[in-house]
C-alpha positions in Angstrom: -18.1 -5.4 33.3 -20.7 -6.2 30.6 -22.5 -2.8 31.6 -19.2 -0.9 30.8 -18.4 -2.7 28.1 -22.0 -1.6 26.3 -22.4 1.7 27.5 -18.4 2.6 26.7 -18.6 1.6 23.3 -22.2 2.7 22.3 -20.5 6.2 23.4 -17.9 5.5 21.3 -19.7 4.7 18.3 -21.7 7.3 19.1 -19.2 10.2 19.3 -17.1 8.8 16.0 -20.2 9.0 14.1 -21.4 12.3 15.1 -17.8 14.3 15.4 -16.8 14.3 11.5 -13.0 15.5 12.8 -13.3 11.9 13.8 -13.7 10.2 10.6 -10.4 8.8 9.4 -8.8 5.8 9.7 -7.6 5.5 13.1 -11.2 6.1 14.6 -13.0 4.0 11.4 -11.1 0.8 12.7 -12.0 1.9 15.9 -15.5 2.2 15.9 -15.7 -1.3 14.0 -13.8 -2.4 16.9 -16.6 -0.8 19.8 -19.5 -2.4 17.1 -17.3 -6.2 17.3 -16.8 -5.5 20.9 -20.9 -5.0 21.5 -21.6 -8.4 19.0 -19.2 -10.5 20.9 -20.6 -10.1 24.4 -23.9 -9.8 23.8 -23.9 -13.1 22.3 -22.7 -14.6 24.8 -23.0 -13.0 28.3 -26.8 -12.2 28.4 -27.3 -16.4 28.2 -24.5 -16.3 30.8 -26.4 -14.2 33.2 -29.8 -16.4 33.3 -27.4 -19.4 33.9 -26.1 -17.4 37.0 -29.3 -15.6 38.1 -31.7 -17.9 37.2 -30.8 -21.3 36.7 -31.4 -21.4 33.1 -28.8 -24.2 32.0 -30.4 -25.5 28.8 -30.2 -23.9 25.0 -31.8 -25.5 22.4 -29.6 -27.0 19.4 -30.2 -24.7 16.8 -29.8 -21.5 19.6 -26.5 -23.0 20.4 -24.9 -23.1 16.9 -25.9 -19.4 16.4 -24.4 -18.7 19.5 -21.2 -20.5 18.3 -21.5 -18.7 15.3 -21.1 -15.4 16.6 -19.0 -15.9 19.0 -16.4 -17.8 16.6 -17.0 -15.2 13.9 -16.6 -12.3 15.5 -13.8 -13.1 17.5 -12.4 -13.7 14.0 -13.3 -9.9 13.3 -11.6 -9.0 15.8 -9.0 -10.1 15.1 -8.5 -8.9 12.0 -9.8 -5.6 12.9 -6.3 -5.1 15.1 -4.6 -6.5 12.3 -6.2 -3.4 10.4 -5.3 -0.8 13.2 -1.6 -2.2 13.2 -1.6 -1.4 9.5 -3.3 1.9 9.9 -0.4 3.0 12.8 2.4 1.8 10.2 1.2 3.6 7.6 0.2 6.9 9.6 3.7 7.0 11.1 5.7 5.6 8.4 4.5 7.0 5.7 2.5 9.9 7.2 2.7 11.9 3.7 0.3 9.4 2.3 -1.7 7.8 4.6 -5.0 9.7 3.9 -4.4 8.6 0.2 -3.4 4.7 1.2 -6.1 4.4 4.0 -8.8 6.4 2.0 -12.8 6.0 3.0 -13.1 3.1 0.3 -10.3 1.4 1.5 -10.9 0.8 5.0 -14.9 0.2 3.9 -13.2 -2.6 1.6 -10.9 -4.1 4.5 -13.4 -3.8 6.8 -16.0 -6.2 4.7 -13.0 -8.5 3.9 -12.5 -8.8 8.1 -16.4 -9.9 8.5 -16.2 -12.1 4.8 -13.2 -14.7 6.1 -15.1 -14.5 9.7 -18.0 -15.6 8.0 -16.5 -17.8 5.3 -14.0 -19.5 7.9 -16.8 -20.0 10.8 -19.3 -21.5 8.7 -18.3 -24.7 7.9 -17.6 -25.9 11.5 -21.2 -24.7 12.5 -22.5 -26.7 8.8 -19.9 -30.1 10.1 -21.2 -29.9 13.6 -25.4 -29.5 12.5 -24.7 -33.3 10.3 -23.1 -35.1 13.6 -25.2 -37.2 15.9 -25.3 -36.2 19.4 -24.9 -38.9 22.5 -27.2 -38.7 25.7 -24.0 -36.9 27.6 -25.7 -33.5 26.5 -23.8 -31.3 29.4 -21.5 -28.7 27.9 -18.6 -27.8 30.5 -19.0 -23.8 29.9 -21.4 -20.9 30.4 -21.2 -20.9 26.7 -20.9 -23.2 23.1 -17.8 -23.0 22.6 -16.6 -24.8 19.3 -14.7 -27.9 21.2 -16.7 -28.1 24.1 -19.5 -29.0 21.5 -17.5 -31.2 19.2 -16.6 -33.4 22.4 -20.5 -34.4 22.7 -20.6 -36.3 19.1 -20.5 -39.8 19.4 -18.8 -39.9 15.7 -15.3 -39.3 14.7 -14.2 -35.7 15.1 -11.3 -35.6 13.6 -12.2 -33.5 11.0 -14.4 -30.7 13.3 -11.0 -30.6 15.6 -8.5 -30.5 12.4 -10.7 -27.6 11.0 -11.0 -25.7 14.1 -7.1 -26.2 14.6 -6.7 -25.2 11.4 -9.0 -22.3 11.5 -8.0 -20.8 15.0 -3.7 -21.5 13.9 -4.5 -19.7 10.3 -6.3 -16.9 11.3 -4.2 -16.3 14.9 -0.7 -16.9 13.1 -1.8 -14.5 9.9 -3.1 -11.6 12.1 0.0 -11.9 14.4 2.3 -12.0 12.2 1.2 -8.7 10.4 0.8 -6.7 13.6 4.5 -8.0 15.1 6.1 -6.8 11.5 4.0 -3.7 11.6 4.9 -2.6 15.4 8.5 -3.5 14.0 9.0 -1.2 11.3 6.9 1.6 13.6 10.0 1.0 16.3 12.3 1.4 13.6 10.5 4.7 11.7 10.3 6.3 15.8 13.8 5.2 16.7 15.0 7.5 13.8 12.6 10.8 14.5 14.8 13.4 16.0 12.0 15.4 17.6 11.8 13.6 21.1 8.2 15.4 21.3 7.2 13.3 18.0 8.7 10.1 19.2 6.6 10.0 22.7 3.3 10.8 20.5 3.9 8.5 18.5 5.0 5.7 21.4 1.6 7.1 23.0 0.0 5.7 20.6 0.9 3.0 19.6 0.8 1.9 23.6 -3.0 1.7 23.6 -2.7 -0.7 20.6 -0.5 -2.6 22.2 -2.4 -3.3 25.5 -5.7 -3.6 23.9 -3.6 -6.4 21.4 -2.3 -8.1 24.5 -5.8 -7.8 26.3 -7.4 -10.3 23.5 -4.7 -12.3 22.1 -3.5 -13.9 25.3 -6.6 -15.2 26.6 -7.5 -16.4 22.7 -4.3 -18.2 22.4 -4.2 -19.9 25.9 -8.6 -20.9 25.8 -7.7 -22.0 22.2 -4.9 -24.4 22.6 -6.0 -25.3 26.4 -9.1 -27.0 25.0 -7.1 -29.2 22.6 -3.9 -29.6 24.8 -4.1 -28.6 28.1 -5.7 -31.5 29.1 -4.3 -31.2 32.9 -5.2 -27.7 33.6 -8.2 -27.8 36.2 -11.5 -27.1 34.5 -12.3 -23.9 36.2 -9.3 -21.9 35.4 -10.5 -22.8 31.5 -13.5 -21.7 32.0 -12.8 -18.5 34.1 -10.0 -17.8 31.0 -12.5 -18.5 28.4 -15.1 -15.6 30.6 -12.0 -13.2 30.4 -11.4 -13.4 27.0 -14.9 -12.8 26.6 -15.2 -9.7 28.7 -12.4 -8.3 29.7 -11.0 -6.7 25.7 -15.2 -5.2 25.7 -14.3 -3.8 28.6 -10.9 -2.5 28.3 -10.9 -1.6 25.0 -13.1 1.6 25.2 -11.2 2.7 28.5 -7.8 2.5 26.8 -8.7 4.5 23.8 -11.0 7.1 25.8 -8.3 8.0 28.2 -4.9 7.8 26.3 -6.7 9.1 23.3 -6.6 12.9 23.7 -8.2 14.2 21.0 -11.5 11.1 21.4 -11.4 11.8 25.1 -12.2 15.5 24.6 -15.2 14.6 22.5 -16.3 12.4 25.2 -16.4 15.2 27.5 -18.0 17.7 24.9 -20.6 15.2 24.6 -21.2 14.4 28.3 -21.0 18.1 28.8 -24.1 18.9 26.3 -25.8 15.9 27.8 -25.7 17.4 31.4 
């Protein structure tokens, strides 16, 4: 899964950059996608690998909090970045007139940068509260990876404040991006419900389909690893860990399938490009 999950969205970064019918919105948010998709797992499931292959259990300190860092932080972008393609579908079929002028080149640079920015900003101080806590001799993390709570639970101080935080961080940013994305696909049902051309309404439900699984693909496994580890103290340990894997695999994965099939006019690109190559 990790090899698809690199070599589909290299090719999609690859074919968005070098087909220029390609660069508008739809295909800008989703090539930030492929590039979040290719961070997020390769931050994680490379370590993962040695553990399985070769034994290679131990991460030093420092290594660790980077790896929390990226993981936490561009999970984040992720997030917002299907915020930003919820946005870009309402405004594309609700106001189809202006979309080019809403959604123009600086725009979706701008909201793209503000995406990675509240990542960063928002991520940062659990990494900065977790580097001043002092560690007990318990040093085994329950995961293939460091996670955020499986690390907090080594301390031997209070964390109160790294589990409020990280409560706070994952509610704000999970309950924000939701929310925007339900109200978006809302008014989309609403604008597709009225077209009279039945042609126009199953484009436009075409579409909007392959947000919607790739949306469902990421958020589930976020929302059930993320409130598991603070509440779901009686689910067995390795259905939390075999959750938390998915969520780290499976939207990489899925996400440049969905967009390269059900995406007519990327998935002719895709077999331009394979079609010079051979």
């Amino acid at each position: 899964m990790y090899a698809i999950a690199v070599l589909g969205n290299i090719i999609l970064l690859i074919v968005i950059k070098t087909e220029s019918s390609l660069h508008e919105p739809m295909y800008l948010f989703l090539a930030m996608l492929a590039f979040t998709d290719l961070v997020l797992s390769t931050s994680m499931l490379p370590k993962m690998l040695a553990i399985f292959w070769w034994g290679s259990g131990e991460i030093g300190f420092v290594s660790c909090l980077v790896q929390l860092f990226f993981v936490h932080t561009f999970s984040a972008v992720e997030s917002g970045v299907l915020m930003a393609m919820a946005l870009d579908r309402y405004f594309a079929i609700c106001y189809p007139l202006r979309h080019s002028s809403i959604l123009s080149m600086p725009v979706v640079t701008a909201l793209g940068s503000l995406v990675l920015l509240r990542g960063v900003l928002l991520v940062a101080p659990a990494c900065f509260l977790l580097h001043r806590k002092d560690f007990c001799q318990h040093r085994v993390i329950s995961h293939s990876y460091c996670e955020h709570m499986a690390v907090v639970k080594l301390v031997c101080e209070d964390t109160r404040v790294n589990a409020a935080y990280g409560i706070f961080v994952a509610l704000a940013l999970t309950v924000f991006d939701i929310t925007v994305i339900v109200v978006s696909y809302t008014m989309i049902l609403r604008a597709v419900l009225r077209l009279s051309s039945s042609d126009t309404q199953h484009k436009a439900f075409n579409t909007c389909v392959s947000h919607v699984c790739v949306i469902l693909a990421f958020y589930v496994p976020v929302l059930f690893t993320s409130l598991t580890h603070r509440f779901g103290h009686s689910i067995p340990q390795h259905i939390h860990i075999l959750v938390a894997h998915l969520y780290m695999v499976v939207p990489p994965t899925l996400n440049p399938i969905i967009y390269g099939v059900r995406t007519k006019q990327l998935k002719d690109k895709i077999v331009v490009l394979f079609q010079k190559g051979i």
